[in-house]
N, C-alpha and C positions, 0 to 999 in steps of 0.2 A: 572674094565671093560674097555675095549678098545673104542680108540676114529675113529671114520669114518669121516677122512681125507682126503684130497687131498694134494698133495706137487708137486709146480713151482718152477720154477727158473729159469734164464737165461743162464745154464750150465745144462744141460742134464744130464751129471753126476751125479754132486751134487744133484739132484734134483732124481736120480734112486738111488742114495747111501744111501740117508738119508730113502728115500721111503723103502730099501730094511731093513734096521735098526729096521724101526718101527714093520716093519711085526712081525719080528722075536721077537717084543718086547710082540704082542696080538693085536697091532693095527688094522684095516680093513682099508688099504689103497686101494680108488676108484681109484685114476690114479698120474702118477707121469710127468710132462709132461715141455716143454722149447717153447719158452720163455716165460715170466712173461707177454709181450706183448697182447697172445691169452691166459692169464687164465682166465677172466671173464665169454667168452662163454662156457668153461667148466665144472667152479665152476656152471655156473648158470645151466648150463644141468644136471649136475650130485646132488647138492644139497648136498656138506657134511657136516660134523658137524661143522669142521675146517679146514680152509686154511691154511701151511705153504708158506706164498712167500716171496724165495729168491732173494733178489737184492744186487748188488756190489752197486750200485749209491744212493744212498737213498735220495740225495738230488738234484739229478736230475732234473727240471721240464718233467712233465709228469710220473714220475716213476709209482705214487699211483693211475693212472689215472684207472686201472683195478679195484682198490680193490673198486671206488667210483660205477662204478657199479653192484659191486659183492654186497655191500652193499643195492644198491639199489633195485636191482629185486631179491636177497636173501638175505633179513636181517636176517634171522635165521644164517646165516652163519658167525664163527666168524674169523677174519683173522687175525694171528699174521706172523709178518714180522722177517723176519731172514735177518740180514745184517750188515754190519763194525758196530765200535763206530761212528755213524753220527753224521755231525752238528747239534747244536741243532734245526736248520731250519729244518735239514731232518726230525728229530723223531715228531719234530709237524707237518712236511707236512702228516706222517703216521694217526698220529692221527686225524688229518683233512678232512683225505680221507675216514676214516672209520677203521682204523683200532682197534684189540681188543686188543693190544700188539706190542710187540717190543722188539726182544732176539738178543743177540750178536750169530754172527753164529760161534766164538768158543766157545760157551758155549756147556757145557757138557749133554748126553743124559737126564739123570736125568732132568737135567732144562728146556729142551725145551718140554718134556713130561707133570712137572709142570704148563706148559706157555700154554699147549693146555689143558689142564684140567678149571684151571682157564679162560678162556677165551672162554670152552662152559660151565663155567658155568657162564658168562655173569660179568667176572670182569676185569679190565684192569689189562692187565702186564706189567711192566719196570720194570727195576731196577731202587731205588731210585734218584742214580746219574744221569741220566739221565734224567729221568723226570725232575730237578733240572733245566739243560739245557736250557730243552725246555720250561718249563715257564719263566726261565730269556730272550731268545729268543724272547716271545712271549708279556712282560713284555716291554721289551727295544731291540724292532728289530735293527737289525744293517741296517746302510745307502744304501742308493744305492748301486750297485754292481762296480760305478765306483771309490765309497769312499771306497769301502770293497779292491777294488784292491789294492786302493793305500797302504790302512793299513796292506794288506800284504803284498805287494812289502817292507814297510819298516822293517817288520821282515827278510828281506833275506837282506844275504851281498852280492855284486856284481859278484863273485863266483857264488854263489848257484843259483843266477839269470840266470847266462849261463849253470848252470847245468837244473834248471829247463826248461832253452828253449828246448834243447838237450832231454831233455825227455819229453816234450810234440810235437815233431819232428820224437816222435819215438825212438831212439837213444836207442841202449843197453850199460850194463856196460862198457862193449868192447871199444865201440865206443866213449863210451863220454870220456873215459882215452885216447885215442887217439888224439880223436879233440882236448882236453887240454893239452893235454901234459902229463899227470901223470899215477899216479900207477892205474891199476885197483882197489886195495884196497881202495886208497883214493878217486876214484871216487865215491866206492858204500859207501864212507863214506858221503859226499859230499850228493847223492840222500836220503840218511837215516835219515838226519838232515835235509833236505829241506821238504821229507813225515812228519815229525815230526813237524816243526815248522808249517806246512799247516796243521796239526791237521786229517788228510789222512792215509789209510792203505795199499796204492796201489799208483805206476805209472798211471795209469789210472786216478784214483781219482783226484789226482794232477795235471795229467795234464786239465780233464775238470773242475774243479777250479779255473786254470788258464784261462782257455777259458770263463765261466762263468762271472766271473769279472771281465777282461779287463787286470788281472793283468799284461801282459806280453807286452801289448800294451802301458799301463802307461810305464813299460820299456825303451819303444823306440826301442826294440827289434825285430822287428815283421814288415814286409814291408806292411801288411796287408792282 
């Protein structure tokens, strides 16, 4: 039996592709709609069985602020979040906020099908690992944001450090091989071990990480 769904996201696309996916699966999708910003007055108007909301930021402050009153003025509504591997900060802020789950959004149809089955039928979803995370997270929070800078500043080498400015600036592959002096190859090697060692899936990610905890400011990098 098909689930009566709604699917947000902060990409229009994504959020009409996956919508158009499900149809064709049996699902009755109510609306497919962007940004994640305006889903609450919708979920609440419309009342479905399950929410898909997509976020890149998951550990954003404010990301989950919808799903607290999707929760609140439709608790029958269950809402599983599609989004990167988050920190474990992000996946407890989901489940904080209300949510009924939590699926990596390259996880495969099968599974996020799985995720919305379970989830009206009123069980939390994660995967193991994950949840692991987030009770360690939640167990032993890590410092301040301006001790969290420092402990990742010290994961980077002074390199990856002006690589990290250079893309929190903006700065394409192009560009930062330029500004340094090097191959484009090595640059985007350079960006791919700095995403990595930030534990991040994106430019984007990394760089409000950077901005979040001061890391770049610890630096000395940064006029202000």
């Amino acid at each position: 039996m098909g689930v009566r769904l709604m699917v947000v996201d902060d990409h229009r696309l994504l959020a009409e592709a996956l919508a158009s996916a499900l149809k064709l699966r049996g699902h009755r999708v109510l609306a497919a709609a962007a940004p994640t910003s305006g889903a609450a007055e919708l979920v609440v108007s419309r009342a479905p069985e399950v929410c898909l909301f997509g976020t890149a930021a998951p550990a954003e402050p404010g990301t989950f602020d919808p799903i607290v009153r999707i929760r609140r003025e439709r608790p029958q509504v269950a809402v599983v979040v599609l989004g990167p591997v988050p920190s474990p900060r992000g996946i407890a802020a989901a489940f904080a906020a209300g949510a009924a789950g939590y699926v990596r959004h390259d996880e495969r149809m099968e599974g996020v099908e799985r995720a919305m089955a379970k989830a009206r039928a009123g069980e939390a979803v994660v995967a193991p690992q994950l949840l692991q995370g987030a009770f360690a997270e939640l167990l032993h929070p890590t410092a301040a944001p301006d001790d969290e800078g420092q402990r990742l500043l010290r994961m980077l080498t002074p390199r990856e450090v002006e690589v990290l400015v250079r893309v929190a600036e903006g700065e394409d592959t192009r560009l930062i091989a330029a500004g340094m002096r090097i191959a484009p190859s090595t640059a985007r090697t350079h960006v791919q071990r700095v995403l990595m060692k930030l534990g991040v899936g994106s430019r984007l990610e990394a760089a409000a990480l950077a901005a979040r905890t001061g890391l770049l400011a610890h630096a000395g990098l940064l006029d202000g």
